[in-house]
mmCIF file of the N, C-alpha and C atoms, coordinates in Angstrom:
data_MODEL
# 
_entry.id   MODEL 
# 
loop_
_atom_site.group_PDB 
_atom_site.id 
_atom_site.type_symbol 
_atom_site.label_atom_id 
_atom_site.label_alt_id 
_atom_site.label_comp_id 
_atom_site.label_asym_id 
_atom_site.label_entity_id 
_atom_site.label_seq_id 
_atom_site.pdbx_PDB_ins_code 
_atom_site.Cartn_x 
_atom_site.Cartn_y 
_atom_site.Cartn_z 
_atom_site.occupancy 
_atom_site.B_iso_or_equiv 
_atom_site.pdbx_formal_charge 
_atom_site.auth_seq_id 
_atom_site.auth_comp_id 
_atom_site.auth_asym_id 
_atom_site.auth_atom_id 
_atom_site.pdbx_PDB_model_num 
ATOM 1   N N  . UNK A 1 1  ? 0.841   -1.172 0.000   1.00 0.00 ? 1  UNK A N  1 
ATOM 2   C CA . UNK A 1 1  ? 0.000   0.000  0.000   1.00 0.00 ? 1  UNK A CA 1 
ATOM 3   C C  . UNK A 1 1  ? 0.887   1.235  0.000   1.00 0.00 ? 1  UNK A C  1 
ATOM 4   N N  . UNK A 1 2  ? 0.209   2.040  -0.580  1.00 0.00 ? 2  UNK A N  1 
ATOM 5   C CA . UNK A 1 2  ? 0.767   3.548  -0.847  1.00 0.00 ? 2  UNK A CA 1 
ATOM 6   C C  . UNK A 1 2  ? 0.006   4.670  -0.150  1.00 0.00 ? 2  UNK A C  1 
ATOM 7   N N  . UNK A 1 3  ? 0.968   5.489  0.581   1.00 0.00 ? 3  UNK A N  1 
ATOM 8   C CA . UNK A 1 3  ? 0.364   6.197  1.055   1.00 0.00 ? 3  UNK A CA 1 
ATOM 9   C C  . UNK A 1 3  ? 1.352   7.400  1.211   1.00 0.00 ? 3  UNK A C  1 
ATOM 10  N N  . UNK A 1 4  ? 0.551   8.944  0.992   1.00 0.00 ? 4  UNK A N  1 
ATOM 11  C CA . UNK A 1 4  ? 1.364   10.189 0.551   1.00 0.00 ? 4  UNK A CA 1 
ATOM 12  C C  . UNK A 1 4  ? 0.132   10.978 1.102   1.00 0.00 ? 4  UNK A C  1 
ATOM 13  N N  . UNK A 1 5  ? 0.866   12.063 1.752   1.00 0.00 ? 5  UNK A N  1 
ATOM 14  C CA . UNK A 1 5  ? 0.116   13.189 2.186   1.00 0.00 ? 5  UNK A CA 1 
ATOM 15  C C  . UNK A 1 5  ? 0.539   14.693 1.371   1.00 0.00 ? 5  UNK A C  1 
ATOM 16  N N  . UNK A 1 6  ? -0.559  15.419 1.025   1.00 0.00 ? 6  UNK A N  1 
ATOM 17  C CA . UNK A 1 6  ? -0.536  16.093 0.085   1.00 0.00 ? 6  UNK A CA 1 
ATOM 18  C C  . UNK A 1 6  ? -0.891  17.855 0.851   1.00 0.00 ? 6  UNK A C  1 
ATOM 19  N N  . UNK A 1 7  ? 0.200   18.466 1.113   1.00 0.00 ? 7  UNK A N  1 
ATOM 20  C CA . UNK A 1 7  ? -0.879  19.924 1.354   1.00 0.00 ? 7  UNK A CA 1 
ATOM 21  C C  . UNK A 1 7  ? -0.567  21.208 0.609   1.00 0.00 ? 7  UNK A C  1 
ATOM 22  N N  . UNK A 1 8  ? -1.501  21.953 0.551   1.00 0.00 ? 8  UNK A N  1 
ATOM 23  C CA . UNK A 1 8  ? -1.400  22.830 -0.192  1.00 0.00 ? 8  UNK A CA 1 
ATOM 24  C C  . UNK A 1 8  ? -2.291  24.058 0.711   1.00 0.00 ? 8  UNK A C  1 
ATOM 25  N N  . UNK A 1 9  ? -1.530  25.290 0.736   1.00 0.00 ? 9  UNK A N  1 
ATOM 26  C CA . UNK A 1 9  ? -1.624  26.469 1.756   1.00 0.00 ? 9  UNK A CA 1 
ATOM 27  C C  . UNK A 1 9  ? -2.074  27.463 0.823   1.00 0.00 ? 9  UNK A C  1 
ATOM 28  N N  . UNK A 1 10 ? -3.672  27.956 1.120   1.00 0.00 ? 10 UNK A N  1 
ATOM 29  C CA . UNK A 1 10 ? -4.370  28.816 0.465   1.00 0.00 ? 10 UNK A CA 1 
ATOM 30  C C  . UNK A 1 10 ? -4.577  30.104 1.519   1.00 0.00 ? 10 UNK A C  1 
ATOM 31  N N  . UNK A 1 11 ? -4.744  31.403 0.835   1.00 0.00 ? 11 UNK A N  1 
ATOM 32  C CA . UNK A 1 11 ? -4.144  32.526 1.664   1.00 0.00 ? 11 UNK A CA 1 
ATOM 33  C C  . UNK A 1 11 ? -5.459  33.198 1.178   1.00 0.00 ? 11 UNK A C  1 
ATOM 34  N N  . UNK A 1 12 ? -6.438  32.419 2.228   1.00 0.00 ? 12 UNK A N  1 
ATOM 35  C CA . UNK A 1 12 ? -7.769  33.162 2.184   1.00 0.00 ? 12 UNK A CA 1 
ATOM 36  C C  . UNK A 1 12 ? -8.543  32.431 3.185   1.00 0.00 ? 12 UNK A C  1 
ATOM 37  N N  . UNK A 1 13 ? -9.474  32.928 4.075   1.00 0.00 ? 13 UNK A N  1 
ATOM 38  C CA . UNK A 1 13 ? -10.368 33.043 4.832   1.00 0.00 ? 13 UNK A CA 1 
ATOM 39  C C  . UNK A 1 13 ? -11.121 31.060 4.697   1.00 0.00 ? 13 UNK A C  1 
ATOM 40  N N  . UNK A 1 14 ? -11.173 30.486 5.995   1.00 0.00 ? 14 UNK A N  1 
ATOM 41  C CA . UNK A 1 14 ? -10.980 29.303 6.324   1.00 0.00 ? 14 UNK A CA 1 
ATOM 42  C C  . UNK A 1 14 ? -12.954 29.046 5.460   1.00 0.00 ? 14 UNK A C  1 
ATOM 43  N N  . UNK A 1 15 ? -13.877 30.113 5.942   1.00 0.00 ? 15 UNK A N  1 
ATOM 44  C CA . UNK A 1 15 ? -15.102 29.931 5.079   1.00 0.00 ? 15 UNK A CA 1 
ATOM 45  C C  . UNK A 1 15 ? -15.311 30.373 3.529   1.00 0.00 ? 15 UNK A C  1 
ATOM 46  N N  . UNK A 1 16 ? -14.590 30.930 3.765   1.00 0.00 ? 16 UNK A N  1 
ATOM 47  C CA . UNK A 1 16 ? -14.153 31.503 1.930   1.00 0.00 ? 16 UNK A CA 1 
ATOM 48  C C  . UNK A 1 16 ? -13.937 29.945 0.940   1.00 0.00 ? 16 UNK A C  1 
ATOM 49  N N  . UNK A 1 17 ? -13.209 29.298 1.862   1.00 0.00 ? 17 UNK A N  1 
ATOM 50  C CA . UNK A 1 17 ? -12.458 28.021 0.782   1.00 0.00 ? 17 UNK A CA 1 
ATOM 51  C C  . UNK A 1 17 ? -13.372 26.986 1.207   1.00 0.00 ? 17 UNK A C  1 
ATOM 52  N N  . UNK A 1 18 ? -14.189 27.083 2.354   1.00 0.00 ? 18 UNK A N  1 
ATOM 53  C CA . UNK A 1 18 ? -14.770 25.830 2.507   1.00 0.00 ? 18 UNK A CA 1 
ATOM 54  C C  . UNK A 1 18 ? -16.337 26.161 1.280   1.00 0.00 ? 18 UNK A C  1 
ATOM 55  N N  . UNK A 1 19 ? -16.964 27.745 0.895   1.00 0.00 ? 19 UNK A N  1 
ATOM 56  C CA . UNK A 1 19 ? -18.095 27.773 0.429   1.00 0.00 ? 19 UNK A CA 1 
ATOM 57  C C  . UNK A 1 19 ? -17.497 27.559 -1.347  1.00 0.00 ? 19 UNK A C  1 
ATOM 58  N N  . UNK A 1 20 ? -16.251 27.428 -1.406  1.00 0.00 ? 20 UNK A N  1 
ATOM 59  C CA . UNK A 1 20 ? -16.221 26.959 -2.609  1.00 0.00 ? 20 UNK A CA 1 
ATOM 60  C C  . UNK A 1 20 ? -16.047 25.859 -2.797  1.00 0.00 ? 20 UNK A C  1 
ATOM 61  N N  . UNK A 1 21 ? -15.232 24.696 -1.915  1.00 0.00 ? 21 UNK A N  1 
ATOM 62  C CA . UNK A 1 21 ? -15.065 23.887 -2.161  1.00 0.00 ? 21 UNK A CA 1 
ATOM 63  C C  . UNK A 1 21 ? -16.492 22.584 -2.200  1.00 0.00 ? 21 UNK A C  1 
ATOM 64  N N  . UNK A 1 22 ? -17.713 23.213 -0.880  1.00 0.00 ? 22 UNK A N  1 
ATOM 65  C CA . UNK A 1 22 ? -18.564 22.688 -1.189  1.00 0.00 ? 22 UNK A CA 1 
ATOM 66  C C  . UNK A 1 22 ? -19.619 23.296 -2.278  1.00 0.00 ? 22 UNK A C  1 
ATOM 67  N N  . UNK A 1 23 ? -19.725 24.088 -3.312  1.00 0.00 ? 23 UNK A N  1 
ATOM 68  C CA . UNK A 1 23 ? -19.992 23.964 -4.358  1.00 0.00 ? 23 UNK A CA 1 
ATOM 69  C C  . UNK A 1 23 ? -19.330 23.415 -5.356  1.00 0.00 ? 23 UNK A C  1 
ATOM 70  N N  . UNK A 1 24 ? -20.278 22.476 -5.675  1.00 0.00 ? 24 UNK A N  1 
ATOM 71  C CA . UNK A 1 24 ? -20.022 20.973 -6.161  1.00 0.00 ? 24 UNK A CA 1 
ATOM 72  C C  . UNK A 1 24 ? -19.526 21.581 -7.980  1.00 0.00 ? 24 UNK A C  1 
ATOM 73  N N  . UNK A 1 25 ? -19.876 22.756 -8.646  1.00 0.00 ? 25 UNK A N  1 
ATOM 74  C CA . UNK A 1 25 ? -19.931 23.480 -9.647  1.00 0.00 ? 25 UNK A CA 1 
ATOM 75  C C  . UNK A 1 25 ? -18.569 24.066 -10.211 1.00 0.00 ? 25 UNK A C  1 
ATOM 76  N N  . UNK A 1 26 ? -17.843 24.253 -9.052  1.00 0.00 ? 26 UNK A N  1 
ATOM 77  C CA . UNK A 1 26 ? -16.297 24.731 -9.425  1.00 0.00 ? 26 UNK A CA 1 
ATOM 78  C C  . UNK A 1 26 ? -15.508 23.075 -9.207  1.00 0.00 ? 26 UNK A C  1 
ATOM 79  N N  . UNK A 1 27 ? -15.763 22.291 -8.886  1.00 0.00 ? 27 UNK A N  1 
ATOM 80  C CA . UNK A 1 27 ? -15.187 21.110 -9.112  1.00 0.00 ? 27 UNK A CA 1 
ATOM 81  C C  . UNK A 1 27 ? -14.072 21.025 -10.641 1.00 0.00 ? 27 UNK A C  1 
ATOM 82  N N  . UNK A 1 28 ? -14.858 21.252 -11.817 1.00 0.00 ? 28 UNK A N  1 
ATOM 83  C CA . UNK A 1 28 ? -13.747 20.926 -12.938 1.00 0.00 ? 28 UNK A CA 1 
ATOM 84  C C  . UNK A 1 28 ? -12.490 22.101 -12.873 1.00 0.00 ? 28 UNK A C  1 
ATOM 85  N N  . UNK A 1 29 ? -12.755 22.744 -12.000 1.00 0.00 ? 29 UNK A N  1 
ATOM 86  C CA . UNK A 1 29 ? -11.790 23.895 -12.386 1.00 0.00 ? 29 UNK A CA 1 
ATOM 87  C C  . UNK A 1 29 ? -10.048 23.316 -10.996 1.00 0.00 ? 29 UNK A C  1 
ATOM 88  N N  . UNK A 1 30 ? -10.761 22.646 -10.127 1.00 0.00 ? 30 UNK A N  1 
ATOM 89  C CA . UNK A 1 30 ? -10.077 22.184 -9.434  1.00 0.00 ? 30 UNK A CA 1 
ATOM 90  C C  . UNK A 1 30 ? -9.578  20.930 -9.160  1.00 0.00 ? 30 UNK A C  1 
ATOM 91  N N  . UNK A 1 31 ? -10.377 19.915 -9.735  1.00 0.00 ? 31 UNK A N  1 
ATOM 92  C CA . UNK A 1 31 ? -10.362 18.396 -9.203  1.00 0.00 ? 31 UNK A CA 1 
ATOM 93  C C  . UNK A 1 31 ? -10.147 17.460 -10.927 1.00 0.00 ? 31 UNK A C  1 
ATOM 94  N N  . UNK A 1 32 ? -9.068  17.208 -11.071 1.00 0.00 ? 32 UNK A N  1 
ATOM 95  C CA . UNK A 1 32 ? -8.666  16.690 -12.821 1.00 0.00 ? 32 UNK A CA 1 
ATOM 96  C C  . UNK A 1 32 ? -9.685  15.271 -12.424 1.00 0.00 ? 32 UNK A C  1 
ATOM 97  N N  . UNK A 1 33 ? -9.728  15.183 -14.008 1.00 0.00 ? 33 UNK A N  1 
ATOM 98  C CA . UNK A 1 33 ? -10.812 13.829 -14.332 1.00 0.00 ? 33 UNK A CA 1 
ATOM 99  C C  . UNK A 1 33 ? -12.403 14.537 -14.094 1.00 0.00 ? 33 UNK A C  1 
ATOM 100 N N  . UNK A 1 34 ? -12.886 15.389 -13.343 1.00 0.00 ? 34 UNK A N  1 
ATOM 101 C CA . UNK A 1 34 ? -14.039 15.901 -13.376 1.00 0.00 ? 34 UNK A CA 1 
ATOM 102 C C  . UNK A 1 34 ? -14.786 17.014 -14.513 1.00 0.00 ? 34 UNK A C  1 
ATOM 103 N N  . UNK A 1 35 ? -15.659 16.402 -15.774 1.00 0.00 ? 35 UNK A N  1 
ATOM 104 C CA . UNK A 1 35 ? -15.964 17.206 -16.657 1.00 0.00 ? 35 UNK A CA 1 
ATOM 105 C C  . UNK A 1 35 ? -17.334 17.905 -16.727 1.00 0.00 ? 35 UNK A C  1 
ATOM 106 N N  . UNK A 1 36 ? -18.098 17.571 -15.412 1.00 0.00 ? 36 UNK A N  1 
ATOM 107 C CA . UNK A 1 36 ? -19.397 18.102 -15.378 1.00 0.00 ? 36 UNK A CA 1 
ATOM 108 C C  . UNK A 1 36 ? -19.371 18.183 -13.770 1.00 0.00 ? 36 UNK A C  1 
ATOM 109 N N  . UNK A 1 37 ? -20.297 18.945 -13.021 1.00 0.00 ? 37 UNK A N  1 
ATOM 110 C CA . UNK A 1 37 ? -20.510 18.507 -11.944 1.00 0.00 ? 37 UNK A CA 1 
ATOM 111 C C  . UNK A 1 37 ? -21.510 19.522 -11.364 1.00 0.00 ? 37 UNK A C  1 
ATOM 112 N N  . UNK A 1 38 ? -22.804 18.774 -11.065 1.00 0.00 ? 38 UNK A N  1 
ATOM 113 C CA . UNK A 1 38 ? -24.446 19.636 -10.945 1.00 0.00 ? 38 UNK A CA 1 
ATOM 114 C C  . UNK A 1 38 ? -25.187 19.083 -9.469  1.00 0.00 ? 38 UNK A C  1 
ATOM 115 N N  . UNK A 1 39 ? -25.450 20.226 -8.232  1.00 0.00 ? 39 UNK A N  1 
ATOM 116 C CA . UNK A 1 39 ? -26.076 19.725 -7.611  1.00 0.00 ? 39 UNK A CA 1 
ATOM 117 C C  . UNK A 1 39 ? -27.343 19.535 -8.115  1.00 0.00 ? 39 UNK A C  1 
ATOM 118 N N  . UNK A 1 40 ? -28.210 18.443 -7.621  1.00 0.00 ? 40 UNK A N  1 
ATOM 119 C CA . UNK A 1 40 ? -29.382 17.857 -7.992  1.00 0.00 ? 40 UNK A CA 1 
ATOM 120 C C  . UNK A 1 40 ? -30.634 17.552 -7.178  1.00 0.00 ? 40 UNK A C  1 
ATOM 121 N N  . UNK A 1 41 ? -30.480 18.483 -5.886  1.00 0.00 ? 41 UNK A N  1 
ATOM 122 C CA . UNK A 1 41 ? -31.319 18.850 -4.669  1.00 0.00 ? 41 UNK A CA 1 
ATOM 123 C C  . UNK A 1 41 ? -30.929 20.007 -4.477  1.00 0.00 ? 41 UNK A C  1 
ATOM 124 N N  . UNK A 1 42 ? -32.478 20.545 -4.073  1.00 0.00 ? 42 UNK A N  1 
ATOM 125 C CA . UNK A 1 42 ? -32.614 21.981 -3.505  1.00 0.00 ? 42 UNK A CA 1 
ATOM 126 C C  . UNK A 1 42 ? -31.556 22.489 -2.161  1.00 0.00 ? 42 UNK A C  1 
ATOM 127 N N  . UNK A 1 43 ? -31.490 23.541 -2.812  1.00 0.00 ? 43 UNK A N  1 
ATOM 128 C CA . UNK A 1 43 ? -30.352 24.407 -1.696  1.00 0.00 ? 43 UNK A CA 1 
ATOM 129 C C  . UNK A 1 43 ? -31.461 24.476 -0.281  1.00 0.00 ? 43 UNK A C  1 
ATOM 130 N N  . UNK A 1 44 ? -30.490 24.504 0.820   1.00 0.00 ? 44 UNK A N  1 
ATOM 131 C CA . UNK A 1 44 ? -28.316 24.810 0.721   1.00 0.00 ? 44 UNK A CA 1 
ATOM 132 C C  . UNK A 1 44 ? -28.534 23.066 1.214   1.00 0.00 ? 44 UNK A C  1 
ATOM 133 N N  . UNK A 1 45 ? -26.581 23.080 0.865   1.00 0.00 ? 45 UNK A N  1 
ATOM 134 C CA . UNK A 1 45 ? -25.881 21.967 1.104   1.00 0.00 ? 45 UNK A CA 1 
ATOM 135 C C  . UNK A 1 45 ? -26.162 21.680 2.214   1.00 0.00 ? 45 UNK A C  1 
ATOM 136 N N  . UNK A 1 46 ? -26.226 20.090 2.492   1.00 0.00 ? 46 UNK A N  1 
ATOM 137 C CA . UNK A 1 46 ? -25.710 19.825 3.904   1.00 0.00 ? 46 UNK A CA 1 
ATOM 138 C C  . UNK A 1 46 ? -26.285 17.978 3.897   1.00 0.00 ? 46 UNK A C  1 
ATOM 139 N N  . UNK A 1 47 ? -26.876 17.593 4.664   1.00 0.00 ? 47 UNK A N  1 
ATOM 140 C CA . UNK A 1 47 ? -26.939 15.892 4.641   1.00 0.00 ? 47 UNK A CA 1 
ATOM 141 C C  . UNK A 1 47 ? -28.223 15.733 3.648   1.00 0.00 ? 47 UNK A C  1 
ATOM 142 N N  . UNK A 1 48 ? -27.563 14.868 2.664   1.00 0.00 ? 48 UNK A N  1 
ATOM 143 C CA . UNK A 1 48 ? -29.301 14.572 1.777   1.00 0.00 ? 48 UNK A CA 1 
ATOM 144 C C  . UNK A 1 48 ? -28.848 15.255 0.708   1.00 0.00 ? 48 UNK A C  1 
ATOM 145 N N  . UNK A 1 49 ? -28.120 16.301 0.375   1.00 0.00 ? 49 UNK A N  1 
ATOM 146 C CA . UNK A 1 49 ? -27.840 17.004 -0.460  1.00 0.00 ? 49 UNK A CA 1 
ATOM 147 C C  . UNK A 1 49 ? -27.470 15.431 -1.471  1.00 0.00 ? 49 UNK A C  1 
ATOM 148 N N  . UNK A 1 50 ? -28.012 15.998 -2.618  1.00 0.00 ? 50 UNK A N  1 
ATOM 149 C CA . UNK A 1 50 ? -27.428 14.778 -4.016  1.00 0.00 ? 50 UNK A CA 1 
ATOM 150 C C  . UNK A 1 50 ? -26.669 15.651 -5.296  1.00 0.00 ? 50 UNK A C  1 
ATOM 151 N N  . UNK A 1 51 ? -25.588 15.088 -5.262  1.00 0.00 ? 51 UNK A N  1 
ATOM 152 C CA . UNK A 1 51 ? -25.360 15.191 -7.263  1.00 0.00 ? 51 UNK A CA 1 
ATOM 153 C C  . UNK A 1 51 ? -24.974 14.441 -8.299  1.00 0.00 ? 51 UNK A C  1 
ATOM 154 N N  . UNK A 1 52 ? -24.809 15.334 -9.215  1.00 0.00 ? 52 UNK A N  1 
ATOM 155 C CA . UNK A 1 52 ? -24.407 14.409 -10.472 1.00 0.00 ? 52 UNK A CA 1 
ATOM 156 C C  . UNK A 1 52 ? -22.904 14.953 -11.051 1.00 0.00 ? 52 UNK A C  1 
ATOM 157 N N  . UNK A 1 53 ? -22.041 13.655 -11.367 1.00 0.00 ? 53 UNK A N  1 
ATOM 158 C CA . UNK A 1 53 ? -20.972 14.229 -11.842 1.00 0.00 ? 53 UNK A CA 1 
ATOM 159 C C  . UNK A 1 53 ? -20.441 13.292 -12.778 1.00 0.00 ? 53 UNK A C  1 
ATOM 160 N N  . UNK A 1 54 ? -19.690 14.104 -13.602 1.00 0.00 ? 54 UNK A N  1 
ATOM 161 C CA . UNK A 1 54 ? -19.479 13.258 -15.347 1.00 0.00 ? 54 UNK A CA 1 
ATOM 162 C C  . UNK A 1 54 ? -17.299 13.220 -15.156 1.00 0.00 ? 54 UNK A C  1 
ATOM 163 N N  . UNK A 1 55 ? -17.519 12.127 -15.009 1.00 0.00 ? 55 UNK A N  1 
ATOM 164 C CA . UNK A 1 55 ? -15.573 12.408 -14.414 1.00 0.00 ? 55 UNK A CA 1 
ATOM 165 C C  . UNK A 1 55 ? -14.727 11.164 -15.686 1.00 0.00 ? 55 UNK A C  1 
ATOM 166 N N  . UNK A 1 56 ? -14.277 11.432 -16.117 1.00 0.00 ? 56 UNK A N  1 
ATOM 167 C CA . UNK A 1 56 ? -13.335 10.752 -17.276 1.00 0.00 ? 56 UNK A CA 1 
ATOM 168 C C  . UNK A 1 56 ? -12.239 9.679  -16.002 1.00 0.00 ? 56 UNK A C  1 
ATOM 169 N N  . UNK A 1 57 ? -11.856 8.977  -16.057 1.00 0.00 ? 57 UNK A N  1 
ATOM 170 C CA . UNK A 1 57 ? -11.548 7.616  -15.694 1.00 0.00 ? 57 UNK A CA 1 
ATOM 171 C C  . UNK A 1 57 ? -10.784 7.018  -16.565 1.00 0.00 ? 57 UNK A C  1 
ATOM 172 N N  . UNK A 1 58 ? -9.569  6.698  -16.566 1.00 0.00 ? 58 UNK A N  1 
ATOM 173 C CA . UNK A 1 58 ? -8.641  5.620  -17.086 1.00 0.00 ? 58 UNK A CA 1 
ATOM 174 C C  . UNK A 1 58 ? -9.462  5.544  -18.718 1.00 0.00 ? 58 UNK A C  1 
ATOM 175 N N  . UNK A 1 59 ? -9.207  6.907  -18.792 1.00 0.00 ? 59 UNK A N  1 
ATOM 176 C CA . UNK A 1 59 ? -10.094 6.940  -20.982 1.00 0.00 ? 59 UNK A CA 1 
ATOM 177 C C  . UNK A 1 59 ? -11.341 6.849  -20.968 1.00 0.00 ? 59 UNK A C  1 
ATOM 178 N N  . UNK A 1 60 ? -11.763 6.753  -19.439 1.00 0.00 ? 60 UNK A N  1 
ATOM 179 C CA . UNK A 1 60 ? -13.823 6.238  -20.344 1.00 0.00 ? 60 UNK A CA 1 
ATOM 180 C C  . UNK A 1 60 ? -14.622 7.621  -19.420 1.00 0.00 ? 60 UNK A C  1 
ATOM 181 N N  . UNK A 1 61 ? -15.573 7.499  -19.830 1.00 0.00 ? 61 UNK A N  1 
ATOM 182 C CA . UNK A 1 61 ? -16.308 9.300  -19.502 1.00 0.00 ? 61 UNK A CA 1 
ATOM 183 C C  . UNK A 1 61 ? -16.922 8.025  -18.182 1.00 0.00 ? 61 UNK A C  1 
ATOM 184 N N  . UNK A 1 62 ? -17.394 8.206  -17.160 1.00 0.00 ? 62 UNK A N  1 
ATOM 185 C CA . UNK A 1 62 ? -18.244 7.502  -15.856 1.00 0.00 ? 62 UNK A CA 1 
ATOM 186 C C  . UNK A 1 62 ? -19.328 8.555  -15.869 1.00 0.00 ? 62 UNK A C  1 
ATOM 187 N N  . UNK A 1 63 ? -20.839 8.018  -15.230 1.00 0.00 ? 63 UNK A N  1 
ATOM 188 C CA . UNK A 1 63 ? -21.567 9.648  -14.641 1.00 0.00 ? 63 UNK A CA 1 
ATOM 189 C C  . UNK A 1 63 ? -21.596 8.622  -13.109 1.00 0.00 ? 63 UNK A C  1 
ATOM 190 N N  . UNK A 1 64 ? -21.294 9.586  -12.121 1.00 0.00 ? 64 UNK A N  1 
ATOM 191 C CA . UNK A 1 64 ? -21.704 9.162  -10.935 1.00 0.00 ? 64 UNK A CA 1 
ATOM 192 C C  . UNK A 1 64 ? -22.701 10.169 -10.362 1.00 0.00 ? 64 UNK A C  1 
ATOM 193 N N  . UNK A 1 65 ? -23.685 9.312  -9.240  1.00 0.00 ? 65 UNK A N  1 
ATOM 194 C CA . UNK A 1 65 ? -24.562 10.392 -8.532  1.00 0.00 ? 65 UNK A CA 1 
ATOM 195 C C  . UNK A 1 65 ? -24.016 9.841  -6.786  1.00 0.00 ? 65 UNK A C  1 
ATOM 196 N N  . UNK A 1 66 ? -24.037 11.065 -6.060  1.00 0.00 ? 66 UNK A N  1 
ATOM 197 C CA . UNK A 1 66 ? -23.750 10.769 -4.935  1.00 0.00 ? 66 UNK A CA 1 
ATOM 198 C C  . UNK A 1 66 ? -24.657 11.858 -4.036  1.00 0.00 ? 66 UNK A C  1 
ATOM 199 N N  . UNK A 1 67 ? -24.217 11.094 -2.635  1.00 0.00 ? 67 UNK A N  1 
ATOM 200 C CA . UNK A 1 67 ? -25.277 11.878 -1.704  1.00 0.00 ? 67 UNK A CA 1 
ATOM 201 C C  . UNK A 1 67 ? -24.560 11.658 -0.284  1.00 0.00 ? 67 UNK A C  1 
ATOM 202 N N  . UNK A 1 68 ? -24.762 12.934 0.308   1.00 0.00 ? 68 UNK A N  1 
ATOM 203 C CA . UNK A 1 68 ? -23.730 13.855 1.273   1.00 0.00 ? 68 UNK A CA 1 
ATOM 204 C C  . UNK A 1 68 ? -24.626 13.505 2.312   1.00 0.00 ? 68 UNK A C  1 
ATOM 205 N N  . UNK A 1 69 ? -23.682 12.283 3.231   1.00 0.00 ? 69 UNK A N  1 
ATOM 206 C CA . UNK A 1 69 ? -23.985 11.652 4.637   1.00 0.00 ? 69 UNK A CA 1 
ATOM 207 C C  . UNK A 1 69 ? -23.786 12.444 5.678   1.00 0.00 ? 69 UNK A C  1 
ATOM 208 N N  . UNK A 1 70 ? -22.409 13.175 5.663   1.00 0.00 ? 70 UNK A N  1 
ATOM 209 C CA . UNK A 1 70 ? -22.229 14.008 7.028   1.00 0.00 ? 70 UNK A CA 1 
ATOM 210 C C  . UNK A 1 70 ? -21.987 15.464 6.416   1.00 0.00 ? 70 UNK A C  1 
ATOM 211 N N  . UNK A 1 71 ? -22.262 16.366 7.478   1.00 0.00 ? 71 UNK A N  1 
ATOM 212 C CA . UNK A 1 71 ? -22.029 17.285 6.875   1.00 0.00 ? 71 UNK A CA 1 
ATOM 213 C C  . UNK A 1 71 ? -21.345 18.234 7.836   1.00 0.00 ? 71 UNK A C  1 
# 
């Protein structure tokens, strides 16, 4: 097993990065392999929240839907 820890130090406001990171919408701009990505329940985020996301995979397009247990 492989295992690597990864960090990266952003120089902005601790809710600033968390209200982007949980919009699921800026995903392709940040997260490679992700080419779509749409929440699919009514606002705001939090448990129950569902989406849809179109993520390229080892050459093949995937759509996954997922749904946000903890929040």
């Amino acid at each position: 097993m492989i295992n690597f820890t990864l960090t990266t130090v952003i120089n902005r406001p601790v809710d600033e990065v968390f209200t982007y990171i949980t919009d699921v919408r800026n995903e392709p701009q940040w997260m490679p392999g992700v080419l779509e990505a749409e929440q699919t329940s009514a606002e705001p985020v939090g448990v129950g929240t569902t989406y849809y996301e179109l993520v390229e995979l080892l050459g093949q397009q995937v759509e996954l839907t997922f749904e946000v247990t903890e929040y």
